[in-house]
C-alpha positions as CSV (number, residue, x, y, z in Angstrom):
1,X,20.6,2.9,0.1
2,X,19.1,1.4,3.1
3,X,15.1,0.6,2.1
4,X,12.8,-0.4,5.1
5,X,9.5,-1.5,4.8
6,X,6.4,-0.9,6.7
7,X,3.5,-3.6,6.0
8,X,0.3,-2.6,7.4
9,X,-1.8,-5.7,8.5
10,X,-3.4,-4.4,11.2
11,X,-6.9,-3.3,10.1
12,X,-10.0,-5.2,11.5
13,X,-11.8,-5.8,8.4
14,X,-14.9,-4.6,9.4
15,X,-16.2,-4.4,5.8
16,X,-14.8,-7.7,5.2
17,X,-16.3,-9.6,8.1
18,X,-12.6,-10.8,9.3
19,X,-9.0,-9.7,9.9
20,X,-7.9,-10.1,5.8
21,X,-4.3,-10.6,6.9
22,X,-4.6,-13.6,8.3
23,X,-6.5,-15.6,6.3
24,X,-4.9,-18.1,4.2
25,X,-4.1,-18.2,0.7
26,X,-2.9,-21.0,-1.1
27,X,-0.9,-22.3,1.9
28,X,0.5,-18.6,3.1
29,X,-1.4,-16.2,5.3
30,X,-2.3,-12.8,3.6
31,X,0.4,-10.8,5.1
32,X,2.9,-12.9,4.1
33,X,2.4,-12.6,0.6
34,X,3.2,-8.9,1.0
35,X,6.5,-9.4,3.4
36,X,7.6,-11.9,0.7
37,X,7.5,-9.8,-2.1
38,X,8.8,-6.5,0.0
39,X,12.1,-8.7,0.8
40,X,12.3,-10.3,-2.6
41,X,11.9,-6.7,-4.6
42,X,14.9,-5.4,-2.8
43,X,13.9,-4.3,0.6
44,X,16.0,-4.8,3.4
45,X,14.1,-5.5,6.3
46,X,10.3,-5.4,6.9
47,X,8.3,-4.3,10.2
48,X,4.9,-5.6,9.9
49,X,2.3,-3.5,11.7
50,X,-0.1,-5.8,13.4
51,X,-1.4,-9.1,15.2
52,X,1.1,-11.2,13.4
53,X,4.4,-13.2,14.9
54,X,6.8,-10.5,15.4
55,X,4.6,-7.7,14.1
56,X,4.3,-4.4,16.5
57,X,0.7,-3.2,17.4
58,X,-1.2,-1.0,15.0
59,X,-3.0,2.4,15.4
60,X,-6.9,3.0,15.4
61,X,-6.2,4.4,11.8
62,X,-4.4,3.3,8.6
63,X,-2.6,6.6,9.5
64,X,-1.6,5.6,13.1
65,X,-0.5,2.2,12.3
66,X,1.9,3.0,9.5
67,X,3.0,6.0,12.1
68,X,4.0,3.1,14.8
69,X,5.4,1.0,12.1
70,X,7.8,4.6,11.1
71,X,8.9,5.2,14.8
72,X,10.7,1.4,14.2
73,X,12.3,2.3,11.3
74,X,16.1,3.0,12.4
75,X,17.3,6.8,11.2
76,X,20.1,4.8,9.2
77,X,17.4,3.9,7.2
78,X,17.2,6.1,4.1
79,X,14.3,5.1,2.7
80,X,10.9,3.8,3.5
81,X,8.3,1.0,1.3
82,X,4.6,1.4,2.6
83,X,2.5,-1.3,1.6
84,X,-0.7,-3.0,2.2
85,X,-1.1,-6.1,3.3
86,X,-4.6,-6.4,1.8
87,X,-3.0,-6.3,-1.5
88,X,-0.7,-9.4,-1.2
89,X,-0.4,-10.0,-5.7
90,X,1.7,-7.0,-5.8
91,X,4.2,-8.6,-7.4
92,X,8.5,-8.3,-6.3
93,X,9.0,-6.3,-9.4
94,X,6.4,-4.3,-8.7
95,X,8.6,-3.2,-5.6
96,X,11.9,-3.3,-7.5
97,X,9.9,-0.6,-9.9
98,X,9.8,1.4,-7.2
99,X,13.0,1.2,-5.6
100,X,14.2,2.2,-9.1
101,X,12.2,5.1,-8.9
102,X,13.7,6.1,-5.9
103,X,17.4,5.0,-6.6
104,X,16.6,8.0,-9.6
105,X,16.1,10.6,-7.1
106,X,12.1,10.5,-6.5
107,X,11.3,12.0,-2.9
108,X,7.9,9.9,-3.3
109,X,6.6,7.0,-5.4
110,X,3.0,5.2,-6.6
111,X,2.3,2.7,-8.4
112,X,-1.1,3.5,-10.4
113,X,-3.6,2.1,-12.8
114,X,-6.2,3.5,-15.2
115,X,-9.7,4.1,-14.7
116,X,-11.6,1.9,-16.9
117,X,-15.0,2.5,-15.5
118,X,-17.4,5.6,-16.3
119,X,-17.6,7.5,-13.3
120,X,-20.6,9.9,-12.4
121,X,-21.0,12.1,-9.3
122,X,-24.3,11.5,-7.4
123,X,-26.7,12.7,-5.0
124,X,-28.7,9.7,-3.4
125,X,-30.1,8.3,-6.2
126,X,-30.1,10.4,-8.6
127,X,-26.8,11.0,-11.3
128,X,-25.5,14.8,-10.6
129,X,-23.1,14.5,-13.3
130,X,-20.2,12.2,-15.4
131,X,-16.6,13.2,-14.1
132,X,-14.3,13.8,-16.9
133,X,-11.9,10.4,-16.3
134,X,-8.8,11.8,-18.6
135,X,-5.9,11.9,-16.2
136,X,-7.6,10.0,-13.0
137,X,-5.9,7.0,-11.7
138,X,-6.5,4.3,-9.2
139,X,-3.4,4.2,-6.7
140,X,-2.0,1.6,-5.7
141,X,0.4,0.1,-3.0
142,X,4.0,-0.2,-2.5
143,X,4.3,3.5,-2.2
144,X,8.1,4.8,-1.5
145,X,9.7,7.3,-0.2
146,X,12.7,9.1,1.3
147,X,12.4,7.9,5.0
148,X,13.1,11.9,6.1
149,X,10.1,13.0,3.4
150,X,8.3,10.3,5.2
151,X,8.9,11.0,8.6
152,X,8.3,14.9,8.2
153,X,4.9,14.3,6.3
154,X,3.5,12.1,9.3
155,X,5.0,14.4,12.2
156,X,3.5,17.9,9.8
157,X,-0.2,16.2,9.9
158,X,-3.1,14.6,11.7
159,X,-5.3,13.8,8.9
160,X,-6.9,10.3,8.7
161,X,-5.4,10.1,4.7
162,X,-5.7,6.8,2.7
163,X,-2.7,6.9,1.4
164,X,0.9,8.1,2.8
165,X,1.4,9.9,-0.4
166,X,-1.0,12.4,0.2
167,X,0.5,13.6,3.4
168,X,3.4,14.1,1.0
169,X,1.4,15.5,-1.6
170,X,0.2,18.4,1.1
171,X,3.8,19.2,1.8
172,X,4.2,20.0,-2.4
173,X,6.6,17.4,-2.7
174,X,6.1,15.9,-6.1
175,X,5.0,12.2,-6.4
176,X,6.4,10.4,-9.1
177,X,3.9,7.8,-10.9
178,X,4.6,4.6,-12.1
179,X,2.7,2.0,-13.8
180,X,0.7,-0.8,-11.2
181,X,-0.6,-3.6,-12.1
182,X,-4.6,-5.0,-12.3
183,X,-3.8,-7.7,-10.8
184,X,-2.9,-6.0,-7.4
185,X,-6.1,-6.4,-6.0
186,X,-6.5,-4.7,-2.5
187,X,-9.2,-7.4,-0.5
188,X,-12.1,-5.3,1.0
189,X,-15.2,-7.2,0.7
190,X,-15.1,-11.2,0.4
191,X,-15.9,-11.1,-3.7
192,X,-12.0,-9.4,-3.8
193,X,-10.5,-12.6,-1.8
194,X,-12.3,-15.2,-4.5
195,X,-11.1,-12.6,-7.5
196,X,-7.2,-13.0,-5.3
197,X,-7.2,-16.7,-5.1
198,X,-8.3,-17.2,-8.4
199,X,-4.9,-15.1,-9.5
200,X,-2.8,-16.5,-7.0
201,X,-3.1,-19.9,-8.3
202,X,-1.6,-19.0,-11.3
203,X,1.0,-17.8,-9.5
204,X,1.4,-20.7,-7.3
205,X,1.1,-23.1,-10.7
């Protein structure tokens, strides 16, 4: 097996109020949490997407950016780690999970978590009605693939997806699920960077 990565850190963080890859965390910037535990999980080399040293430019979309970070992946390669760089605690076994996965077979891999919350559909204000939470998961990044599932699924589609599994999913390839980890926070507002830190410095202890 050859296993690339692509590490998407080019987003603007609008939500956020800053570019989350770059700010720092406990001595590291945010991306670098992510390339770290890409190489150390068993990947062999890692493209970063974004305004990093040595990353390649990003797209207008999630979609787009991980698209430019595919066209660098070498056709030797045979297959491909997409992850986040707003999630930098997912941990280097976390990845080697998934490069398990894969080494079994799997065309496509996610780590997930449970749903621990209620959920409830709504109109404005007012509750429409409680969604049935038996079998829902939260997904999660590293997600990997075969680098030719991959590749097909991004050339077959246009869509603006979240997640580089469900342009797999729409080609009926089947997704294996593993389990993910609570502690693989993706940062989107600034309450989710003081939740990070807090876990990091266990880490770092």
């Amino acid at each position: 097996m050859n296993i690339w990565a692509v590490l998407v850190a080019a987003g603007s963080g609008v939500r956020f109020g800053a570019p989350k890859h770059a700010l720092d965390l406990h001595g590291r910037a945010v991306w670098e949490w992510g390339r770290d535990a890409l190489l150390g999980g068993g990947v062999d080399e890692v493209i970063v997407v974004g305004e990093v040293p040595g990353g390649v430019p990003g797209g207008a979309t999630r979609r787009e950016s991980v698209a430019g970070g595919l066209a660098r992946v070498p056709d030797t390669a045979t297959h491909v780690v997409v992850h986040d760089a707003a999630r930098p605690l997912a941990s280097a076994a976390l990845v080697a999970e998934v490069i398990a996965v894969l080494r079994e077979g799997a065309s496509a891999v996610v780590p997930a978590v449970a749903v621990p919350d209620t959920i409830k559909r709504v109109e404005g204000s007012q509750v429409q009605a409680t969604v049935d939470r038996r079998g829902l998961v939260l997904v999660q990044t590293p997600q990997g693939f075969v680098a030719s599932v991959l590749r097909e699924a991004h050339a077959s589609s246009r869509e603006a997806a979240t997640d580089d599994a469900s342009l797999v999913e729409a080609m009926g390839v089947a997704v294996r699920v593993i389990e993910g980890s609570p502690h693989n926070v993706k940062i989107t507002y600034p309450d989710d960077l003081v939740l990070v830190r807090a876990l990091a410095s266990r880490d770092v202890r």
